[in-house]
C-alpha angles and dihedrals in degrees: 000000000000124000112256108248122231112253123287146233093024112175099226102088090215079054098048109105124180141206119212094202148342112322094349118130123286102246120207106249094216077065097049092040081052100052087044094062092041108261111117120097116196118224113193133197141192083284096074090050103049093090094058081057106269130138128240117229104272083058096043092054094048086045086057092046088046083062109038104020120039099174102046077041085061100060101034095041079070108029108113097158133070089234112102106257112253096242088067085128094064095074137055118276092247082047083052099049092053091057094059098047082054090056091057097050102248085133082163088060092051101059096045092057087049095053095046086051098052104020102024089210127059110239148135089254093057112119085238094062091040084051093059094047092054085045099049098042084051092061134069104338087179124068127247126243088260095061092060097046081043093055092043091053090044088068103111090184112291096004140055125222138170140149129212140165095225113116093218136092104230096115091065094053096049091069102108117253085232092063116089100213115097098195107214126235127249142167152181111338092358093064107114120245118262114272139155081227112109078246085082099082144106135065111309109209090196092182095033134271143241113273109241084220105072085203093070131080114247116222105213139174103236115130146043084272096053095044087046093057104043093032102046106006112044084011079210093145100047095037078071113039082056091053094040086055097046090058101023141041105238117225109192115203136181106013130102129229086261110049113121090229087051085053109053089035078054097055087049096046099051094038100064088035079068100045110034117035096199095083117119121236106284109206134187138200115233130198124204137145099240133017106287115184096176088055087047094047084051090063096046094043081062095057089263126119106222117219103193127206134166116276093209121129096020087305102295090156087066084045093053100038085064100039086059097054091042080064104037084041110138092211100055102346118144106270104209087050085060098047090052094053088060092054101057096047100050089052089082113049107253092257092066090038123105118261084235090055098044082050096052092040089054092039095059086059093038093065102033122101107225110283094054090047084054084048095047096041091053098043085054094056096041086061095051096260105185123245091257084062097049092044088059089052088049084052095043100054086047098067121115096212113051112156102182133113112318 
């Protein structure tokens, strides 16, 4: 069943929540406001690749041991609980020790152990990293639904930018082929420094990315040493993300609490939330089967602003969230979509309107610079808008504090 919304039309603008559609997620408006004027960078994790047929990390760590370890394979590959598996003495006690460390979910560590014990040094050349990118190029070569409404949100007006800890490429090749803007690649230490500059832009592969030459070695972010390198020692990945969230307001999607990604961007997150107070509100959308308000206060308790939405039917309400403001986007929205919203809304008076519509109808002006709130104005009368809804526009444009797009 769906998650109850929080209430709507609240008149403190940091309160107002809105819902894009019929049983979609209520959305914070300070983040749509946001995304309207162009500050909101998309993170993306394994979860937003896992329709185009690629696994998370959990299933990317029991497909390596498939191939290069039968017996450890074997256990994992059934293990469903958090209690150690009773044929623990079969294996070696370093085999042992992996599987552990798999029940309790370090799948970084995991990997790491793995590759020591197979490989002794860590390296792109290792069988285990070899192993991933087989893996991985095996997997979905065409993008998902979501990476298309997810391009089309990452538009910050004239340029295109997003960062995401996936190794593939399948961002790249959700860009339509109508737009004229081809986003760059970049990953690890090449990524640009965040910036409001036209400069800031591409996909931004945090934790690497697979080569496009399968001759080449990819240099990925996959296990405890890794993680180690580019999260405490050259700090690269957090240096960004602090940048990213002074200038930009950071929309995780795609991850769980517990993925081992979410973690350590976590760590990063809610450290310099303590320590710096010009970071912007970072959100998250979260997927469950039922409301769950202790899951929500754990987000929050770790300086991110949960948005919650039902899980049910491989999470086609997120799908569908994003694709709808990709469409009613005021940067590149499609502009007839937006125009027949308004015309539904306005053919009932606003007293006998939904709150969810009321709050839609005044968001589109809220958000608009000048010229769009005259179109819009004119488009509303011309198709008989009531007084009620002429007086909120009235109301609307009279705010002091708009904070929508300029």
């Amino acid at each position: 069943m769906p998650l109850p919304s929080p209430s709507q039309g609240s008149d403190d603008p940091v309160d107002r929540v809105i819902s894009l559609g019929d049983d979609l997620p209520s959305i914070p408006e300070r983040l749509l406001l946001a995304h309207a004027r162009g500050e909101v960078l998309f993170i993306a994790g394994a979860g937003v690749s896992m329709p185009a047929n690629l696994p998370d990390f959990r299933r990317l760590v029991i497909n390596v041991y498939e191939r290069l370890d039968g017996a450890v394979h074997t256990i994992i590959a059934n293990h469903n609980n958090d209690s150690a598996p009773d044929d623990l003495h079969t294996l070696s006690y370093q085999q042992a020790a992996e599987v552990k460390r798999f029940i309790a979910r370090d799948y970084d560590i995991v990997l790491g152990m793995l590759e020591r014990r197979m490989d002794r040094l860590p390296g792109s050349s290792s069988q285990v990293r070899k192993t991933i990118v087989e893996i991985l190029r095996e997997g979905g070569n065409k993008p998902a639904k979501i990476h298309r409404a997810l391009m089309r949100l990452a538009d910050r007006g004239g340029v295109i930018t997003i960062a995401t800890t996936n190794f593939d490429l399948l961002l790249q090749a959700a860009v339509s082929s109508k737009t004229k803007i081809r986003p760059p690649t970049y990953a690890l230490g090449a990524i640009p420094r965040p910036g409001r500059s036209k400069d800031f832009s591409g996909v931004l592969h945090i934790h690497g990315a697979l080569e496009k030459d399968f001759n080449k070695l990819s240099d990925l972010i996959v296990t405890d040493h890794d993680f180690g390198e580019f999260y405490l020692r050259r700090r690269t990945v957090p240096d960004f993300i602090y940048d990213a969230a002074r200038l930009y307001h950071l929309v995780l999607i795609g991850y769980s609490a517990n993925d081992p990604p979410m973690r350590y961007l976590l760590n990063a997150v809610a450290a310099d939330g303590v320590r710096f107070d010009d970071l912007k509100e970072r959100f998250t959308f979260v997927g469950l089967e039922e409301s769950d308000p202790i899951a929500d206060e754990d987000w929050k308790g770790r300086g991110i602003t949960p948005i919650s939405y039902n899980s049910e039917k491989y999470h086609i309400v997120l799908l569908k969230t994003l694709d709808r403001w990709a469409s009613l986007s005021a940067i590149n929205g499609n502009k007839n979509k937006i125009d027949s919203e308004i015309r539904r809304i306005v053919k009932k008076t606003r007293n006998s309107a939904t709150d969810s519509d009321r709050d839609i109808f005044d968001h589109f002006f809220r958000r608009s610079n000048n010229s769009e709130r005259t179109r819009l104005a004119s488009f509303a009368a011309k198709c008989r808008a009531d007084n009620g809804w002429l007086d909120a526009i009235i109301a609307v444009c009279a705010e002091k504090n708009r904070g929508g797009a300029s």
